[in-house]
C-alpha positions in Angstrom: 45.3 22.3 109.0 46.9 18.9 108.3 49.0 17.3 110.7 51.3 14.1 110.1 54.3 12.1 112.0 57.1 11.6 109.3 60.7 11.2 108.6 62.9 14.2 107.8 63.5 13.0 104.1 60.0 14.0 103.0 60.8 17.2 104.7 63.5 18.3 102.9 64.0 16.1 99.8 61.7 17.9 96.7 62.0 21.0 94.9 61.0 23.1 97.8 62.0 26.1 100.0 61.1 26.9 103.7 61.0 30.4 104.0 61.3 31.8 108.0 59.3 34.9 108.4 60.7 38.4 109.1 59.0 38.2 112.0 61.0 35.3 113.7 64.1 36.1 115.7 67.1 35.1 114.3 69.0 31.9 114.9 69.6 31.8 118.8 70.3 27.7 119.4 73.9 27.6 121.3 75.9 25.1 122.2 73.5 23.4 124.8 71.2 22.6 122.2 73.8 21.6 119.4 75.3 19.4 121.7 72.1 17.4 122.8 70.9 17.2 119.3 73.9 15.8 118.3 74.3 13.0 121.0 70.7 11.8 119.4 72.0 11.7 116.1 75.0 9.8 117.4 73.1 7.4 119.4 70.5 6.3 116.6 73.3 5.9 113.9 75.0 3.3 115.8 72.0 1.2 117.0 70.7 -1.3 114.9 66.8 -2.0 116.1 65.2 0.7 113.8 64.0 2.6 116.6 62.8 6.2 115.5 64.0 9.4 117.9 61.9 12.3 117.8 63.0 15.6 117.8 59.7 18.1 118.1 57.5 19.5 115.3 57.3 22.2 112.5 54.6 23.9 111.0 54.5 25.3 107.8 51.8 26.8 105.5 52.4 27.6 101.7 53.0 30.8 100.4 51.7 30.3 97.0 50.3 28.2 94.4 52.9 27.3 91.7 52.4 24.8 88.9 56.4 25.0 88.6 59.3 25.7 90.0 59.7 25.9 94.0 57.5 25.2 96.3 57.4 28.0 99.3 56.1 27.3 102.4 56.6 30.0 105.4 58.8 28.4 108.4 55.9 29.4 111.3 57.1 27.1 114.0 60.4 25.2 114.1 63.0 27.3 112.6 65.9 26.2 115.5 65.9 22.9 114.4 65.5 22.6 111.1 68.0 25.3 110.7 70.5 23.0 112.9 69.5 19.9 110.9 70.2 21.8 107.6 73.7 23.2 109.0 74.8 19.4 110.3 73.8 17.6 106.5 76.5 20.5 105.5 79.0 19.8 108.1 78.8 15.9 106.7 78.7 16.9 103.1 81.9 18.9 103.8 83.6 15.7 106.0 83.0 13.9 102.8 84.5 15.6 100.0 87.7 14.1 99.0 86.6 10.3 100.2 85.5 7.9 98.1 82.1 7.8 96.9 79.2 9.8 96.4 77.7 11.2 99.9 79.2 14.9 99.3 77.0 15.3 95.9 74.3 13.3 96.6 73.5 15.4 100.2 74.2 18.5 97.8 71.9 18.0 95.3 69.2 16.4 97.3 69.1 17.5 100.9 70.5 21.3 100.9 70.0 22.6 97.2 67.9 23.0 95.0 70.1 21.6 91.8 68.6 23.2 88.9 67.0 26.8 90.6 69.0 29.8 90.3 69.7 32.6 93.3 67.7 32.0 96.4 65.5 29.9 95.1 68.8 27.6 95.0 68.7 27.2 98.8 66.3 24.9 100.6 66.0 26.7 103.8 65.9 30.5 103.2 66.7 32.1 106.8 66.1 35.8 108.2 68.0 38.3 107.0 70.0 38.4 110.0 71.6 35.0 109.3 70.7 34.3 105.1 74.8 35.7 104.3 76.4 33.2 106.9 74.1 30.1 105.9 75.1 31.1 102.2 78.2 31.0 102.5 77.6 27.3 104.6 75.7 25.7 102.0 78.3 27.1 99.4 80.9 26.0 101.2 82.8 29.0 101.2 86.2 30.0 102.4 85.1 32.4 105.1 81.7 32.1 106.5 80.0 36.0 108.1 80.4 35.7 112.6 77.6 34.6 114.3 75.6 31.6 115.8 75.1 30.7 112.7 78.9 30.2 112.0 79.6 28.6 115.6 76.8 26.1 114.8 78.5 24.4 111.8 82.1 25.0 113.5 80.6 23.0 116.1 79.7 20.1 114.2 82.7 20.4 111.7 84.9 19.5 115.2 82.8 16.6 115.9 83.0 15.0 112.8 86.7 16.0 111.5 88.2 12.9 110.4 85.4 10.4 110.6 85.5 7.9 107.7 83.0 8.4 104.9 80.6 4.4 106.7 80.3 6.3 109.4 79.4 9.7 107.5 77.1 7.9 105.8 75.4 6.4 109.0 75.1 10.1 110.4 73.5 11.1 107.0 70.9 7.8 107.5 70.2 8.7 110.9 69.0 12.3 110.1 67.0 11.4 107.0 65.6 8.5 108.3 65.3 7.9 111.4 64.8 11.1 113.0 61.2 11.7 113.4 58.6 14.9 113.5 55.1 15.8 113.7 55.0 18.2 110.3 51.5 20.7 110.1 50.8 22.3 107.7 48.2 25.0 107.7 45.9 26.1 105.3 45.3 29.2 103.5 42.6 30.5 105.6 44.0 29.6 108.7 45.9 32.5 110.7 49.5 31.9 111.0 50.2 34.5 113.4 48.2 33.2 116.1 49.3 29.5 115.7 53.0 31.0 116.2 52.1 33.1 119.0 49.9 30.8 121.1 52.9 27.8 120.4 54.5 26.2 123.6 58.2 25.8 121.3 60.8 24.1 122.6 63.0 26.1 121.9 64.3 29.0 124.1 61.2 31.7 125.1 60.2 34.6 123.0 61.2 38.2 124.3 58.4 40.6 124.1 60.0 42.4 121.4 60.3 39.3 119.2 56.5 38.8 119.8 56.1 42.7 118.8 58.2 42.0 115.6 55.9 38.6 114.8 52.8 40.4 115.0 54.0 43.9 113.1 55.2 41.6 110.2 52.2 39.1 110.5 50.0 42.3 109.5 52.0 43.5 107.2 51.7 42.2 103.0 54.4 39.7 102.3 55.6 41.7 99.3 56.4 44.4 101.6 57.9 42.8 104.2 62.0 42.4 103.0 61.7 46.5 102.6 60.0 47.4 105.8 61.7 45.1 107.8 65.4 46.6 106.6 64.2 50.1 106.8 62.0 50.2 109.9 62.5 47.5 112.1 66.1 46.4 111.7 67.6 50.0 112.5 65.5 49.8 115.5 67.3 46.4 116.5 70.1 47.7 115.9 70.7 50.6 117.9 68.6 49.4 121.3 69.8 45.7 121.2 68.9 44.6 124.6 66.8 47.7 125.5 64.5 47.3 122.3 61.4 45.8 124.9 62.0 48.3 127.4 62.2 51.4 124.6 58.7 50.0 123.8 57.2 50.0 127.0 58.4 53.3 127.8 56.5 54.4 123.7 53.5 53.0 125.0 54.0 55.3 127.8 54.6 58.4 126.3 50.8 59.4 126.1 50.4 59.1 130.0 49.4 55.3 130.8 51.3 53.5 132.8 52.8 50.4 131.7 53.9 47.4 133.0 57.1 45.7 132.2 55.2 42.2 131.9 52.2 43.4 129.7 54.4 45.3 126.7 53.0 43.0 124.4 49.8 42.9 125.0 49.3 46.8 125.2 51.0 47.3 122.1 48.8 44.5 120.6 45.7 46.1 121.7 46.8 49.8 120.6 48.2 47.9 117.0 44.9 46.1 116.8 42.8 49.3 116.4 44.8 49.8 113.1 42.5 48.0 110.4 44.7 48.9 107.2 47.9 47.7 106.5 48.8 51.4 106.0 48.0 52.3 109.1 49.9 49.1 110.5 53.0 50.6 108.6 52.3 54.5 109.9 52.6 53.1 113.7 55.3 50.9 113.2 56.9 54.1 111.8 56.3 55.8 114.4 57.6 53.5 116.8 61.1 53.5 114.7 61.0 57.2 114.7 60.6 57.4 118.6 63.4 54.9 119.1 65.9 57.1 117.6 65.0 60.0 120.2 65.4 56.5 122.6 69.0 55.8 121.2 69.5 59.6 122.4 68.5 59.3 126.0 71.0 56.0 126.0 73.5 57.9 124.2 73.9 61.1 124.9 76.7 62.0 122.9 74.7 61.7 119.9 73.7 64.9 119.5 76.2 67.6 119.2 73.7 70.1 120.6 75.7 72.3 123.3 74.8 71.6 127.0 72.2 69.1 126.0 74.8 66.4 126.3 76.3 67.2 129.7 72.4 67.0 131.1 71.3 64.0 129.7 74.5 62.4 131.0 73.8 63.6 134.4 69.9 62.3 134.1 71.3 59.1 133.4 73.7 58.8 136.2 70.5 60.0 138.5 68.7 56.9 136.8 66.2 58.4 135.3 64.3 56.2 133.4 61.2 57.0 134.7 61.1 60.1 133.0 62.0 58.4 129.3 58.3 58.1 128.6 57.9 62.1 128.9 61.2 63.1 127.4 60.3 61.3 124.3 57.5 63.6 123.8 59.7 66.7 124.3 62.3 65.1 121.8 59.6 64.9 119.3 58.2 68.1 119.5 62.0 69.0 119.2 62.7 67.5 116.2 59.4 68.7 114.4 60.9 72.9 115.6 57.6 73.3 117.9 60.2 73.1 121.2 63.7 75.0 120.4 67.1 74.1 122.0 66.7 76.2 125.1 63.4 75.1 126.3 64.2 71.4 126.2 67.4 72.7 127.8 65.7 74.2 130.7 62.9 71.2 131.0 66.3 68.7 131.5 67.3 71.1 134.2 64.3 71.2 135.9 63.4 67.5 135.9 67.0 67.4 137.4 66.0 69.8 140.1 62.9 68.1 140.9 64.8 64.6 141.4 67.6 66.0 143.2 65.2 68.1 145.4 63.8 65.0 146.5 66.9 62.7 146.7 67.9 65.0 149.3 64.4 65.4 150.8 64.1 61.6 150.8 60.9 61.5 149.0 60.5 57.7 147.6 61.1 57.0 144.2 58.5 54.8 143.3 55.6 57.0 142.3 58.0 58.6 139.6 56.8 55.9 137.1 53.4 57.4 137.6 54.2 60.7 137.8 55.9 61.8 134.6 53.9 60.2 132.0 51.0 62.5 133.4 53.6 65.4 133.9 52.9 66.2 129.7 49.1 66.3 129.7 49.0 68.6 132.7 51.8 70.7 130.8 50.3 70.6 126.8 48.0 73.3 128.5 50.4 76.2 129.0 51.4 78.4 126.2 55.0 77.4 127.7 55.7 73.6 127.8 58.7 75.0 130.7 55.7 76.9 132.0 53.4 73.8 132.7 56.2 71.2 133.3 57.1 73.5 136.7 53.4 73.7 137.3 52.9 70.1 137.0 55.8 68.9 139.4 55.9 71.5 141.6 52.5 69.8 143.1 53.7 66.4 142.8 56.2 66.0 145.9 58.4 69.0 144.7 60.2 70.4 148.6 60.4 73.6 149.6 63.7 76.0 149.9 64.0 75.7 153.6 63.1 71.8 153.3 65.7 71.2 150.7 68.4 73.6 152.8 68.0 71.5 156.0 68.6 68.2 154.9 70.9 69.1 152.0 73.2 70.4 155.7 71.9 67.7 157.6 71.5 64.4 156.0 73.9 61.6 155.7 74.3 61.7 151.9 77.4 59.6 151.5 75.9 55.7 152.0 74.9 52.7 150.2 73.1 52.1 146.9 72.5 55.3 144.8 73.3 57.9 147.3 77.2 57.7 146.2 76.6 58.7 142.5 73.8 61.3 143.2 76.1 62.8 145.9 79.1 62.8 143.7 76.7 65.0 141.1 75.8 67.0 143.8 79.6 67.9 144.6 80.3 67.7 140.6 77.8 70.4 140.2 78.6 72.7 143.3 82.2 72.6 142.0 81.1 73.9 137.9 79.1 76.8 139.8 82.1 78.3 140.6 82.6 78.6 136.9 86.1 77.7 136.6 87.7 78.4 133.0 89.5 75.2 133.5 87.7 71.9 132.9 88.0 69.8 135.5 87.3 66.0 134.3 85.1 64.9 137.0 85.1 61.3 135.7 88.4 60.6 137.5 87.3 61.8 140.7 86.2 60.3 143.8 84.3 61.4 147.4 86.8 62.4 149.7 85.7 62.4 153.6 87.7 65.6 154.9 87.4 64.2 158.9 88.0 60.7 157.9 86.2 57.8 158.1 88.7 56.0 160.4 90.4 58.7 163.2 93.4 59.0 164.2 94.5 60.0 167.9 95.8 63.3 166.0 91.6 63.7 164.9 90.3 62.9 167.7 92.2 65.5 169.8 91.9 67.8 167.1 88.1 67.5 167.5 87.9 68.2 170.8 86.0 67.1 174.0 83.1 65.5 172.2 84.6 63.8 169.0 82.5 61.1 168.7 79.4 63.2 168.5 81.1 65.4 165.5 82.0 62.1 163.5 78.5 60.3 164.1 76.8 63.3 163.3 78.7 64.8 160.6 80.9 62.2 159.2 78.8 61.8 156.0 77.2 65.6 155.8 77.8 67.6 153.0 80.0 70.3 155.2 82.8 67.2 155.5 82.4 65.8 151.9 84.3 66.5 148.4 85.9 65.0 145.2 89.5 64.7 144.6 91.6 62.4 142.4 93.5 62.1 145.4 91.5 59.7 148.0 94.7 57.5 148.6 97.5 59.6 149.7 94.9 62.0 152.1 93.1 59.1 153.6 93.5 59.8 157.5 96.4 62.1 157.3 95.7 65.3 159.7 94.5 68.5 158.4 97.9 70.2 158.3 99.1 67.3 155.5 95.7 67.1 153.8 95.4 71.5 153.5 98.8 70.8 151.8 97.7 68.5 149.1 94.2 70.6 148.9 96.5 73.7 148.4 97.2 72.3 145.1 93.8 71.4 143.5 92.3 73.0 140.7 89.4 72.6 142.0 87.3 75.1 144.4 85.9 72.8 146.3 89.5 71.8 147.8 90.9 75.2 147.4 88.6 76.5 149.9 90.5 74.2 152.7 93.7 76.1 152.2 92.1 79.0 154.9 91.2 76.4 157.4 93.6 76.0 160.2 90.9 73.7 162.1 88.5 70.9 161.0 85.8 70.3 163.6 82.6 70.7 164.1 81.8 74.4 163.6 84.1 74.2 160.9 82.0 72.0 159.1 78.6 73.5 159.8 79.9 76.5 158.1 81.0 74.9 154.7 77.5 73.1 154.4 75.7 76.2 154.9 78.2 78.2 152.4 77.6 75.4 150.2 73.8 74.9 150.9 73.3 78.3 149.5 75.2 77.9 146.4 73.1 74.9 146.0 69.9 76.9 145.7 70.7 78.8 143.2 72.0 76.0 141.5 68.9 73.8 141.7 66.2 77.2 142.6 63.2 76.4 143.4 60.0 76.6 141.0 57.5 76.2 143.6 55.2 78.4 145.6 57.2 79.4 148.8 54.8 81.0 150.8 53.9 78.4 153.2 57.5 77.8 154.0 56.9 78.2 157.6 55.2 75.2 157.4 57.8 73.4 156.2 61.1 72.3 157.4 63.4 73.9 160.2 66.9 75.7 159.0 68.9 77.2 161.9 67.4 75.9 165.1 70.1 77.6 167.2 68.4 79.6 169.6 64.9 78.4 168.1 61.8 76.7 170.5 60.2 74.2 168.7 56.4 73.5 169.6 55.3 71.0 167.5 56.5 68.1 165.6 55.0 66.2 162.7 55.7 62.6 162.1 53.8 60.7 159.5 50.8 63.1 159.2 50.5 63.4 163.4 51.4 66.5 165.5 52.5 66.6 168.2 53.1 68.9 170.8 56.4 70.1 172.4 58.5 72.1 174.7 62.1 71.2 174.1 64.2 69.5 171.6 65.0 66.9 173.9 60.9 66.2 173.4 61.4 66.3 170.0 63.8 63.5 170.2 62.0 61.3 172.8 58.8 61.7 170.1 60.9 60.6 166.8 62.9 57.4 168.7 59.6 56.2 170.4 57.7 56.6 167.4 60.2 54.6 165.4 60.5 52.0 167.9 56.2 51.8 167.5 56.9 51.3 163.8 59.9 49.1 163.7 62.0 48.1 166.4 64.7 46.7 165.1 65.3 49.7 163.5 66.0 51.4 167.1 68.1 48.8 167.6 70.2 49.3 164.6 70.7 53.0 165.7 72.8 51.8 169.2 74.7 50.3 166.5 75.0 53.4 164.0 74.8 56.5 166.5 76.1 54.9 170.3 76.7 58.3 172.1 73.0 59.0 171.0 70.9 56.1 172.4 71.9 53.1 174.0 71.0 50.6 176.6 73.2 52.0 179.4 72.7 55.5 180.8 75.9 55.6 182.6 77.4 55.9 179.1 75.9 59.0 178.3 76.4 62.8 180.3 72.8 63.1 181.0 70.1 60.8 180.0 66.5 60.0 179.2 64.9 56.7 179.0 62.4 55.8 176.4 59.1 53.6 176.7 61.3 50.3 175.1 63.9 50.5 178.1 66.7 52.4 175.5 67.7 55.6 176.7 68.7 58.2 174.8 71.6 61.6 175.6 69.8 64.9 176.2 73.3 67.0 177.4 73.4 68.3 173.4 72.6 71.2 171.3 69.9 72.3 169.3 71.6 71.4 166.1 73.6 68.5 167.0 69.4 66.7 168.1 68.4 68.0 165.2 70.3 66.8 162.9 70.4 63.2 165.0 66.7 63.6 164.4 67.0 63.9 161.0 69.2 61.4 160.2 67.3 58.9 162.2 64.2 59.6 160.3 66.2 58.8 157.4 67.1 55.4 158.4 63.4 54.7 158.9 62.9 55.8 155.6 60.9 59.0 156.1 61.0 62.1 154.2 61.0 65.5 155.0 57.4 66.0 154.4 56.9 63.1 156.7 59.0 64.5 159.9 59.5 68.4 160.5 59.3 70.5 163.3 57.3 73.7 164.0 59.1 76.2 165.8 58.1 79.7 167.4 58.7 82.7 166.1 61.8 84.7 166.8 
C-alpha cells in the first residue's frame, strides 16, 4: 500500500481510467454536499496566498498490468468526490465554449477524456452502471442528459457558473487542479480491497447494510463476471425491493429458523457467505438470495400473482402487519414454486396464519414473540406428511386461544381504539360481512367503522337507553355488538335509530341490513348482535386446536353462572361472587400499576371512582377508590375484561372459573 498527499492534476491528467466497483452504491451526494464543495472551490480561486484546501482521500488499486493503452485502477474509496470533481471540470468546460480561448478543449482533452481511446475506455472516470448513461451523456455534452443525481449534480453547478467570464473559469479550473489537495493510496495487488472498503470511516454519507452485502458479494466474485452478474442477479433484486432490499435480507437469513436482528444483517449474511470457498458457490447463494426476493416482491405486492384467492389473503396479512411471518412464508413460496406445495395448501396455511393472529389480536396475546415464533413454525412442520398438518400442530401450542376464549373477548373487548386495533377490527367486520356470501362485491376499501350508539349521545340516546345509559355506552360503546362499516359515517353520525335504520335499510351490505328489524338499540340489543356475530366468527376463523380443556379456559355466558375462582397472571384465586372477582382484578392492577387505576376513573366513572355517593351501591378497595357492585353478571364481566385490557393482559393471563350448571 502506498500512500501520498497530492494535487488533483496528477490524479486525473494521464491516460488513465478509474473504474468504481459493482459493488459501490451509486452516486448519492445531494445538494448539501455539492453546495459545500463548491463554496471551497470558490473560496481558494479568489485568494491569492497559495494556500492548499483539502478535500479527503481516495484509494485506488490497479486492475491490471498494461504496457499500453489505459491504465485501470478500481475506485475502492472515494467515488462521491471524484465523481463531483469530474462533473464540475464539465460544468466549466461547457461555461466555456463559445469564449475566447482554449479552456473548453484543453479541460476536454486532458482532464475528462481520454483523447485518443475509443468507447469506454474514452472516459476517465467509468461510474456504476446505475449512473455510466447520465455521466456519458455529461462528458459528451449531450442535449438531454438520463434523471438522476447524477443529472441534478451538473445542473447544480451549470446554475452557479452560467455566465461567468472565461478569467474567472479559468481560476475555478486552477483551483480544482491545483490547489485542491488529497491523500491518494493506492494498494497493491496482494492487498485485499474489500476489507480496506469495508473497514473505511468515508466521509461521505453511511453505508446501508445492503450496500455492504452488494460490496462483499461482488468483492468475491471474478471481475470478468461481475458486469453480467451484477445485471442479472443483483440489479433485479434492487429494483423491485428498493427501500426494503436490507429488510428482504434479514427476513432470507431467517427463513431456516434463526432469528435475526435488524442491526446484525450484515454480519450474519457475512458469516453464512463466508462458508462459501468457491466463487461458484458465491454465485449459487447470491442466486438464491435473488430467487427468494422475487417470492419477497410477492408478499409486498400481492397483486402479482393472478392466482385466485391467494391475492385477497396476502392483502389481508399485510393489513394485519405481518411481517413476522415473511421469514416462514418464503419457504412455503418456494416449495410452491418448485410444485412440492399446490395452490390450495398454501391457500389454507395463509388462512390459518390469519386465524392464529386474529385469534390472538382479540385474545390480546402480545405480539412480540411472533418474530421468534414463525421462523421455528417450519422445522416443527417439515415433519408432517402435510405441511397444513404440522403448521396447525406447531401454532396451535404456541399461544393459539381456545373457542370459548376467542368467543368471550371477541363479545367483550373494546376492539375499536388506538394504534392497530382500527385496521384489524375493520378486517374483522370486512370478513364477517363476505361470510354472508353476498353475490355482490362490496368494495370494502371505501368503507369506514361506524359506532351504531354513537360515540357522542344525544338526549334522544340517552333516553332511548334507558335508566342506566352510561353503563351501556362505557361498557359497550366500542364492542363488536355496536360496531360496523358503511360508506356512510357522516350523514349517520349521532342521528337516532329511527333516521340511521333508514339509511341502513338501503345498504348492500348484511351487516347494516340486519338493523332494518331493530326497533330499539340498547343494551340487550347489542349483546345479541355480538353473540350472532361471535358465532359466525368461529366458523370463519375455526379453531385448529385441542378443545378439550375448554373449561379451563375463558368464561362465555356468565348469566346465571357462580364463579369460584379467578386467575390473574398465573395466581388463583378464590371467590364467591362477581363482585369478588372485581375487587381481585382492580386491586391487583392497582399492585402492578397505579396509575393505571387511575386512568380507569377517567375511562369507566360509573365503575370506580373516588366518591361512593356517585355510585348505587358501593365497595371500597385497599387504595381508597371504590368501585359499583349494584350490576350484572355480564355488565362486571365484561368491565373486568376490558380493564384487564387496559393493563395489557391477555386472556390466558385473567379468566375466571365458574361452577357447573
Amino acid at each position: 500500500m502506498k500512500a501520498s498527499e497530492t494535487s488533483l492534476r496528477p490524479v486525473i491528467e494521464g491516460t488513465k481510467q478509474y473504474v468504481v466497483p459493482l459493488f459501490q452504491r451509486t452516486y448519492t451526494w445531494d445538494t448539501r454536499e455539492w453546495d459545500m464543495l463548491w463554496r471551497d472551490v470558490e473560496e481558494v480561486s479568489t485568494t491569492e496566498d497559495g494556500r492548499a484546501h483539502f478535500i479527503g482521500s481516495i484509494v485506488t488499486m490497479p486492475t491490471q498490468s498494461v504496457p499500453q493503452g489505459v491504465a485501470k485502477y478500481l475506485l475502492i474509496d472515494g467515488q462521491q468526490r471524484l465523481t463531483t470533481v469530474y462533473i464540475l471540470l464539465a460544468a466549466i468546460r461547457d461555461a466555456a465554449r463559445g469564449q475566447p480561448g482554449t479552456l473548453a478543449a484543453g479541460i476536454d482533452d486532458l482532464l475528462l477524456t481520454n483523447r485518443y481511446e475509443t468507447g469506454n475506455d474514452a472516459l476517465k472516470l467509468l461510474p456504476t452502471q446505475g449512473d455510466r448513461q447520465a455521466f456519458m451523456e455529461i462528458m459528451a455534452n449531450a442535449a438531454e442528459i438520463q434523471p438522476g443525481q447524477i443529472a441534478k449534480s451538473y445542473r447544480f453547478f451549470e446554475r452557479k457558473l452560467r455566465g461567468w467570464p472565461v478569467g474567472q473559469l479559468e481560476a475555478i479550473r486552477n483551483a480544482i487542479t491545483e490547489r485542491l489537495t488529497l491523500v491518494s493510496i493506492t494498494l497493491d495487488r496482494e492487498d485485499n480491497p474489500y476489507l480496506i472498503f469495508e473497514s473505511l470511516n468515508a466521509k461521505g454519507r453511511p453505508l446501508s447494510q445492503s450496500d455492504l452485502i452488494r460490496n462483499y458479494f461482488f468483492m468475491r466474485l471474478p471481475q470478468d463476471r461481475q458486469d453480467t452478474l451484477y445485471q442479472s442477479l443483483w440489479t433485479p433484486m434492487e429494483d423491485a425491493l428498493g427501500a426494503d432490499l436490507t429488510e428482504y435480507i434479514r427476513h432470507f437469513l431467517m427463513k431456516d429458523g434463526v432469528v435475526v436482528k435488524q442491526g446484525d444483517v450484515y454480519t450474519v449474511l457475512k458469516s453464512n457467505a463466508d462458508q462459501k470457498k468457491e466463487p461458484e458457490e458465491v454465485i449459487d447463494y447470491l442466486k438464491s438470495l435473488t430467487r427468494f426476493a422475487s417470492y419477497y416482491s410477492m408478499l409486498l405486492r400481492p397483486d402479482s400473482t393472478s392466482t385466485e384467492g391467494i391475492p385477497q389473503r396476502l392483502r389481508r396479512l399485510n393489513r394485519i402487519e405481518v411481517t413476522t411471518a415473511y421469514p416462514l412464508l418464503l419457504n412455503f413460496l418456494d416449495r410452491r414454486a418448485e410444485g412440492s406445495l399446490a395452490d390450495d395448501e398454501f391457500a389454507e396455511i395463509l388462512d390459518v396464519i390469519e386465524n392464529f393472529l386474529i385469534r390472538r389480536f382479540v385474545c390480546g396475546v402480545p405480539t412480540n414473540p411472533l418474530n421468534k415464533i414463525f421462523p421455528a413454525v417450519l422445522v416443527q412442520a417439515a415433519t408432517f406428511d402435510s405441511l397444513v398438518t404440522g403448521v396447525k400442530t406447531s401454532l396451535r401450542t404456541r399461544g393459539y386461544p381456545k373457542d370459548a376464549e376467542f368467543r368471550d373477548r371477541l363479545v367483550s373487548s373494546n376492539l375499536y381504539g388506538g394504534g392497530d386495533r382500527i385496521q384489524k377490527t375493520k378486517i374483522i367486520l370486512e370478513r364477517l360481512e363476505a361470510s354472508f356470501a353476498n353475490k355482490e362485491v362490496v368494495p370494502f376499501d371505501s368503507l369506514t367503522i361506524e359506532h351504531v350508539m354513537p360515540q357522542t349521545l344525544t338526549d334522544w340516546w340517552r333516553e332511548h337507553l334507558g335508566q342506566h345509559w352510561e353503563v351501556t355506552h362505557e361498557l359497550l360503546l366500542n364492542t363488536l355488538g355496536n360496531l360496523t362499516i358503511t360508506a356512510y359515517n357522516s350523514p349517520l353520525s349521532n342521528r337516532d335509530m329511527d333516521d340511521k335504520r333508514a339509511i341502513f335499510a338501503t345498504s348492500h351490505l348484511d351487516l347494516n341490513r340486519y338493523f332494518t328489524a331493530c326497533v330499539r338499540w340498547d343494551e340487550e340489543a347489542i349483546r345479541r348482535r355480538a353473540d350472532s356475530l361471535a358465532e359466525r366468527a368461529l366458523t370463519i376463523w375455526p379453531s385448529f386446536g385441542p378443545e378439550a380443556n375448554d373449561a379451563e379456559g375463558a368464561t362465555s355466558g356468565v348469566t346465571g353462572r357462580t364463579p369460584i375462582a379467578v386467575h390473574i397472571l398465573g395466581q388463583r384465586f378464590s371467590v364467591g361472587t362477581w363482585r369478588d372477582v372485581a375487587q381481585r382484578t382492580l386491586e391487583a392492577i392497582a399492585d402492578l400499576d397505579e396509575d393505571r387505576l387511575v386512568a380507569l376513573t377517567r375511562q369507566y366513572p360509573r365503575f370506580v371512582g373516588w366518591d361512593p355517593s356517585k355510585f348505587r351501591s358501593s365497595r371500597s378497595l385497599r387504595n381508597g377508590l371504590f368501585m359499583e357492585v349494584n350490576l350484572s353478571a355480564a355488565a362486571i364481566h365484561q368491565f373486568c375484561v376490558q380493564a384487564t385490557e387496559g393493563a395489557e393482559w391477555s386472556a390466558d393471563e385473567w379468566r375466571v372459573d365458574l361452577a357447573d350448571d
